[in-house]
BATOR-673372 format. One record per residue (C-alpha): residue number from 0; residue in one letter; x, y, z. Coordinates in Angstrom, 1 decimal, padded with zeros to 4 digits. Layout:
# residues N
+-----+---------+--------+--------+--------+
| num | residuo |      X |      Y |      Z |
+-----+---------+--------+--------+--------+
| NUM |       A |      X |      Y |      Z |
...
+-----+---------+--------+--------+--------+
END
This chain:
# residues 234
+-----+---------+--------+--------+--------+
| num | residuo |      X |      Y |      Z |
+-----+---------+--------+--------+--------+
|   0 |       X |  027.5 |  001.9 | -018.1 |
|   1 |       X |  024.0 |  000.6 | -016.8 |
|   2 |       X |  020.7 |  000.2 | -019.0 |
|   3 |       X |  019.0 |  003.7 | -020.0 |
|   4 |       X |  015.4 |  004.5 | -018.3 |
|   5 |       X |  014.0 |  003.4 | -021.4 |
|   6 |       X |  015.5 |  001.0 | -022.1 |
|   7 |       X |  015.2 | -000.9 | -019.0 |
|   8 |       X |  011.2 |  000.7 | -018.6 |
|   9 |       X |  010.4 | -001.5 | -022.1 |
|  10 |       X |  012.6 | -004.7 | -020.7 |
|  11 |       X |  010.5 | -004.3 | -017.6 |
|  12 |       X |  006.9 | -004.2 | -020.1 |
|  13 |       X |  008.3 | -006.8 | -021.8 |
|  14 |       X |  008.9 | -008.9 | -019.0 |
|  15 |       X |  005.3 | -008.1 | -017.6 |
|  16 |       X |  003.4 | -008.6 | -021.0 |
|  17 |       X |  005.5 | -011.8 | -021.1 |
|  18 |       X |  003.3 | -013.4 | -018.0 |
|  19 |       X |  000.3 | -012.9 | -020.1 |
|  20 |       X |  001.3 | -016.2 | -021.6 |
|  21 |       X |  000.5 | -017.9 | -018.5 |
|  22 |       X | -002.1 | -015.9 | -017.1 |
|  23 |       X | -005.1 | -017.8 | -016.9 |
|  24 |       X | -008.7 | -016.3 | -016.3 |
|  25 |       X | -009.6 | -015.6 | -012.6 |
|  26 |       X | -012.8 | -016.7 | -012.6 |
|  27 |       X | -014.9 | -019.0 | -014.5 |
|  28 |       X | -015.4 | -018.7 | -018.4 |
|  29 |       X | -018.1 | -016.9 | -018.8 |
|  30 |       X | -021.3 | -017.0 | -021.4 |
|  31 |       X | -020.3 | -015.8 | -025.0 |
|  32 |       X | -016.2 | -016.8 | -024.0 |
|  33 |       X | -014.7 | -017.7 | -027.4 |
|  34 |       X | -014.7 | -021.2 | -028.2 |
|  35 |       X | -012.0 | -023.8 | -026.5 |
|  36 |       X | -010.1 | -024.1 | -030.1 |
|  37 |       X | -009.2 | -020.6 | -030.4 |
|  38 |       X | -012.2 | -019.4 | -032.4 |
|  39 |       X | -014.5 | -017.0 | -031.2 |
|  40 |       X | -017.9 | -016.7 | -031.3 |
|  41 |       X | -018.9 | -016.4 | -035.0 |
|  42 |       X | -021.6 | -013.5 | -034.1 |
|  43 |       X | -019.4 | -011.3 | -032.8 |
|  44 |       X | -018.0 | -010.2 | -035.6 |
|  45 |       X | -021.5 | -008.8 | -037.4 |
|  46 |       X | -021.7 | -006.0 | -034.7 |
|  47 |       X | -020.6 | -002.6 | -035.8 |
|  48 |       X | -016.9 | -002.1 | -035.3 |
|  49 |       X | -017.4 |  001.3 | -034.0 |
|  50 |       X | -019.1 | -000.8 | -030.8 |
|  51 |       X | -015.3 | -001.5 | -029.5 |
|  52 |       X | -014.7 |  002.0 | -029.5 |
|  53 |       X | -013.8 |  003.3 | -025.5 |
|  54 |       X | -012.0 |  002.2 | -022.5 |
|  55 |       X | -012.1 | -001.2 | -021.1 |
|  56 |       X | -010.9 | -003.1 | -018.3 |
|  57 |       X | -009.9 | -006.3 | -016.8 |
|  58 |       X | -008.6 | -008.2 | -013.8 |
|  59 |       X | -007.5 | -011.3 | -015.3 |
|  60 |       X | -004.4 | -009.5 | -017.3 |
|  61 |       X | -001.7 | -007.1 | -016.4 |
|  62 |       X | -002.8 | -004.9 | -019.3 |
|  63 |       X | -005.6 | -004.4 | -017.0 |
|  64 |       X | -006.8 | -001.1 | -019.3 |
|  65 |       X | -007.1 | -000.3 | -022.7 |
|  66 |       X | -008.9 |  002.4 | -025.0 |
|  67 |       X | -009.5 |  001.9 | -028.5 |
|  68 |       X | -010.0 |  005.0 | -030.5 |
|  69 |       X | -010.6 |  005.6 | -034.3 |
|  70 |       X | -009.8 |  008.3 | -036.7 |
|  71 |       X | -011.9 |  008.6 | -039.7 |
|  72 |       X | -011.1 |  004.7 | -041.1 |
|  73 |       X | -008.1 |  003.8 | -038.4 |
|  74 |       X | -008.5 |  002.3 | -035.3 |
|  75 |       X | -005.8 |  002.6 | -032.2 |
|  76 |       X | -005.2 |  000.9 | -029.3 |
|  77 |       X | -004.4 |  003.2 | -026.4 |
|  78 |       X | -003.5 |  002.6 | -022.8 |
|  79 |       X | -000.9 |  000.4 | -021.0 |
|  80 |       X |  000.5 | -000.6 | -024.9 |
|  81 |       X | -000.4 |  000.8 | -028.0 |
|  82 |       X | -000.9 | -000.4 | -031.4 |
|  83 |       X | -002.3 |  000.3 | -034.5 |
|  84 |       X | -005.7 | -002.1 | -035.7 |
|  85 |       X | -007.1 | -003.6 | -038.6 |
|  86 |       X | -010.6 | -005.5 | -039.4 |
|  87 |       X | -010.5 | -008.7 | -039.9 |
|  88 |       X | -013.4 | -010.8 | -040.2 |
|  89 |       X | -015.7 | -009.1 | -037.3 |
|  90 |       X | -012.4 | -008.7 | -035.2 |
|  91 |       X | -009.3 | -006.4 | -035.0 |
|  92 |       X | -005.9 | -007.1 | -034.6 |
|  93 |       X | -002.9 | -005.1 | -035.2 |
|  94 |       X |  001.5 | -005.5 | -034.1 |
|  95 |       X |  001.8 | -004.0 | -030.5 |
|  96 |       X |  004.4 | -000.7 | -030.4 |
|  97 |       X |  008.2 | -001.5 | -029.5 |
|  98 |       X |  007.9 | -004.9 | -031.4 |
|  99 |       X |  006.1 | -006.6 | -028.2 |
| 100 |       X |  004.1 | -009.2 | -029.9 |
| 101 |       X |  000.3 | -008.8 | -031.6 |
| 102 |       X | -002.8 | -008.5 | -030.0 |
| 103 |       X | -006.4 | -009.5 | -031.4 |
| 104 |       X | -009.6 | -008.4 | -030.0 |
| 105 |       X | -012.9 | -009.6 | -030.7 |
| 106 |       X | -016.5 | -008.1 | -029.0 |
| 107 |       X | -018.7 | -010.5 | -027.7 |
| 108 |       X | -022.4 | -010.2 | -028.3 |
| 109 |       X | -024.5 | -007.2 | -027.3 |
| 110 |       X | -020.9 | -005.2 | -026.6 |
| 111 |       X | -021.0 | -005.2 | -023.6 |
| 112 |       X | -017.8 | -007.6 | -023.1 |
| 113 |       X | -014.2 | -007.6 | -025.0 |
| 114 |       X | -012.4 | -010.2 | -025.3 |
| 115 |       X | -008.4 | -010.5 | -026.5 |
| 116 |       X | -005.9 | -012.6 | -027.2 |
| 117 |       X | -002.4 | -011.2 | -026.1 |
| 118 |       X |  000.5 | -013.1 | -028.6 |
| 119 |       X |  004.0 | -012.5 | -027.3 |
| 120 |       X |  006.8 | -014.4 | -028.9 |
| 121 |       X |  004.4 | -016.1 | -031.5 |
| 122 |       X |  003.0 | -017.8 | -028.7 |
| 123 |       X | -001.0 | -016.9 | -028.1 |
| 124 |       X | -002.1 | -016.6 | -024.3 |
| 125 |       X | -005.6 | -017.5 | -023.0 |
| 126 |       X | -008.8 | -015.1 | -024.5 |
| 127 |       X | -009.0 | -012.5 | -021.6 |
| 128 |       X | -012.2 | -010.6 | -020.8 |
| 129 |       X | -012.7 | -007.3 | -020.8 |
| 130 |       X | -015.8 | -005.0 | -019.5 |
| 131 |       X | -016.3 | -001.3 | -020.0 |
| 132 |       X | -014.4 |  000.8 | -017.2 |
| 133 |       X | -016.3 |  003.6 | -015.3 |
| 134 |       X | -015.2 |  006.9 | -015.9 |
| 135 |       X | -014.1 |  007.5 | -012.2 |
| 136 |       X | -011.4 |  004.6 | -013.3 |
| 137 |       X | -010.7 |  006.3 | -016.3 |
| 138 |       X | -010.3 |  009.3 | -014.8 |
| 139 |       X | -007.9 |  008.2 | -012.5 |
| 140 |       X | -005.6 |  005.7 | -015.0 |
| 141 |       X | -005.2 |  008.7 | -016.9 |
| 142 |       X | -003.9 |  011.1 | -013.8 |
| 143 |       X | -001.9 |  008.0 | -012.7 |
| 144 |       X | -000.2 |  008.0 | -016.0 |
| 145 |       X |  000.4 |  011.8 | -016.3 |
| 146 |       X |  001.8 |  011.4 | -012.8 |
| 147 |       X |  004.6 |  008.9 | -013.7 |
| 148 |       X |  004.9 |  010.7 | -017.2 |
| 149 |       X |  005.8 |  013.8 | -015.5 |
| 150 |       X |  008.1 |  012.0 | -012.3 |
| 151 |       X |  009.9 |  010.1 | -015.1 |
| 152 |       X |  010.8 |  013.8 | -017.0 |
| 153 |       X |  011.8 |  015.1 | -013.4 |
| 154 |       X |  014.4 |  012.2 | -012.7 |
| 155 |       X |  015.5 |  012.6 | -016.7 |
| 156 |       X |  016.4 |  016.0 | -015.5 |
| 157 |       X |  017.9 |  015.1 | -012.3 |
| 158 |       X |  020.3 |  012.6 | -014.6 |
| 159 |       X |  020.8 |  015.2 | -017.1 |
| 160 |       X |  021.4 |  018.4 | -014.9 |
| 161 |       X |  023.1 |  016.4 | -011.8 |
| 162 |       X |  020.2 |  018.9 | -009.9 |
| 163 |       X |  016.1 |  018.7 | -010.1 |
| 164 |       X |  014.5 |  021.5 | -011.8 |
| 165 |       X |  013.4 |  024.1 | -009.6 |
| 166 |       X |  009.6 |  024.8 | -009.2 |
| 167 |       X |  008.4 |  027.4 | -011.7 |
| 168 |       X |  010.7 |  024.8 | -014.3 |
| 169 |       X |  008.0 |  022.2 | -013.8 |
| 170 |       X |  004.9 |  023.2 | -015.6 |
| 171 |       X |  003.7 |  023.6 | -019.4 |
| 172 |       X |  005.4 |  026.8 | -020.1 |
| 173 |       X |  008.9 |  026.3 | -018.2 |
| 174 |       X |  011.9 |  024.6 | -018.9 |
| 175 |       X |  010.6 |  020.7 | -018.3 |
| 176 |       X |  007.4 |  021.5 | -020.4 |
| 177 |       X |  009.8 |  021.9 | -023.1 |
| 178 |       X |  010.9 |  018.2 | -023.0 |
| 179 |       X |  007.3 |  016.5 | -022.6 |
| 180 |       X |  005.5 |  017.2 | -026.0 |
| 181 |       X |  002.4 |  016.7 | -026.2 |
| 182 |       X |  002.0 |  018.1 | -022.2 |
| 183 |       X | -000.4 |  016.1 | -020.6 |
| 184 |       X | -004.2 |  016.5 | -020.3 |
| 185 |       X | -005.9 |  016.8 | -017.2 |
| 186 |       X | -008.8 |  014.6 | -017.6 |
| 187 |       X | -011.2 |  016.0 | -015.2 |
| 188 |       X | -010.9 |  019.6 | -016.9 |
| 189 |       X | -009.7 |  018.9 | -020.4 |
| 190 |       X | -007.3 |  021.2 | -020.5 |
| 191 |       X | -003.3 |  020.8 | -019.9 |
| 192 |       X | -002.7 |  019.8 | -016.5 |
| 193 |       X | -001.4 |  022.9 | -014.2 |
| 194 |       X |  000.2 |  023.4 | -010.7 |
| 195 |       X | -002.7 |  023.6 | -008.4 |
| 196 |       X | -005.2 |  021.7 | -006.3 |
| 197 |       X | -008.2 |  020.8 | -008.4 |
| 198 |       X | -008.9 |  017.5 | -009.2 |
| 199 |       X | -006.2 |  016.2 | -011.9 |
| 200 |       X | -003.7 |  019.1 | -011.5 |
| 201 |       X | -000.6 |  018.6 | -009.4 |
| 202 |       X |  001.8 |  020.0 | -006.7 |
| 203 |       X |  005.5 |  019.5 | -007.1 |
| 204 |       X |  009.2 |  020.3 | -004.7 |
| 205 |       X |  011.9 |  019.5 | -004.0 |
| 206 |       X |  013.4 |  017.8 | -000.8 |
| 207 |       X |  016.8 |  017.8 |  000.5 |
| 208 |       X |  017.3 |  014.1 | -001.5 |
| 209 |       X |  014.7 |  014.1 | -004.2 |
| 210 |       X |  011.5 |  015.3 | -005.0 |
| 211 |       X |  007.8 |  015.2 | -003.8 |
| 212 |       X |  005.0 |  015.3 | -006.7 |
| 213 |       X |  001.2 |  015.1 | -005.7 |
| 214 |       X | -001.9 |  014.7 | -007.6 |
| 215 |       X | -005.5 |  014.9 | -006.7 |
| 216 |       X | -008.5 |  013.3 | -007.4 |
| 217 |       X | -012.1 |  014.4 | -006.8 |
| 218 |       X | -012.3 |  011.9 | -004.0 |
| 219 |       X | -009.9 |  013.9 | -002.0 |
| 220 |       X | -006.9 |  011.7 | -002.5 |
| 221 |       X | -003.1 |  012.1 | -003.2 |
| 222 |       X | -001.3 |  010.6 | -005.4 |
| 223 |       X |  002.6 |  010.7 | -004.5 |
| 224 |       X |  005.8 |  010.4 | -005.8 |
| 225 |       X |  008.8 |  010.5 | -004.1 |
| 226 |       X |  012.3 |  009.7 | -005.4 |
| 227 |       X |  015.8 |  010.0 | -004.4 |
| 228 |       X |  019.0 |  010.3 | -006.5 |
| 229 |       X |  020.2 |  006.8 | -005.0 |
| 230 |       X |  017.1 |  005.1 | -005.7 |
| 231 |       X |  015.4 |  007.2 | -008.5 |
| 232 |       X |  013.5 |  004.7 | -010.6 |
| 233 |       X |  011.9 |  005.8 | -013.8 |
+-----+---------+--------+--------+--------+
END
């Protein structure tokens, strides 16, 4: 019997976050980089930790997005990989979910970059810089991931039922919304993502050997997935 979805989804996020260790920066350090032994730079940490609050993005890492968020006195990191974080002298750190290693981040002067320190294995990679990420980029991370959120439930249905749902199954009140709690948001409207064409809602069938599932962004664009039961991927 072959590895579960899941299971082989976190081996694959395990194998990615494991290149982080030898991922170096794509372009040259830049001013206020943390210091060559590790440390970084001591101002940093006397800004307001409410400053790292939002989304942020990089090219020089696979995690190449990441929110942090805080509720009343907790801060969370959201995004590709999620962990809970904790203060710690001007920076925050916190165990990454699923037992994937640590992460620490640390804001550089004036806020306006991020900077953290991926450690997988016990092993710390390079400081990698983050900057904040438009909301058009936000926008469309978030219907990317509601996209393969909602593909991945179709397939679990193909796998369970030997059949893909049927049409009026795949939405917040049928028989798939069910199994995919919370149901995602659309992030142009802010409310539950619906069948339709508007920006952040989605189109879904079936075909005669899987299943096509569209989203759309204000630009116009589609986002499409297409699977069949011999090469269904989650």
């Amino acid at each position: 019997m072959g590895l579960t979805r899941r299971l082989a989804a976190r081996i694959m996020l395990l194998a990615a976050l494991a290149a982080l260790l030898t991922t170096t920066a794509a372009c040259s350090a830049p001013k206020n980089t943390p210091a060559a032994n590790g440390s970084p730079s001591p101002t940093a940490g006397a800004r307001s930790l409410d400053r790292y609050l939002g989304w942020w993005e990089t090219d020089q890492s696979l995690v190449y997005m990441v929110r942090i968020t805080r509720q009343d006195a907790a801060y969370r990191l959201g995004g590709l990989v999620g962990a809970d974080l904790s203060p710690l002298g001007g920076s925050l750190h916190g165990d990454l979910s699923g037992g994937l290693g640590r992460v620490v981040f640390r804001l550089a002067p004036g806020g306006r970059q991020l900077f953290a320190r991926w450690i997988l294995a016990g092993k710390p990679g390079d400081w990698v810089r983050y900057v904040r990420a438009p909301s058009d980029e936000v926008s469309d991370f978030i219907t990317n991931g509601n996209m393969n959120r909602l593909a991945f439930a179709i397939a679990d249905w193909q796998q369970r039922m030997a059949s893909y749902p049927p049409v009026a199954a795949v939405r917040r009140d049928g028989a798939l919304g069910r199994t995919v709690r919370p149901w995602p948001v659309n992030p142009y409207s802010g409310r539950p993502i619906a069948p339709g064409s508007a920006p952040g809602d989605y189109r879904y069938r079936t075909t005669k050997d899987g299943f096509v599932l569209v989203f759309q962004t204000p630009r116009g664009s589609m986002r499409t997935v297409e699977k069949s039961q011999a090469t269904q991927q989650p």
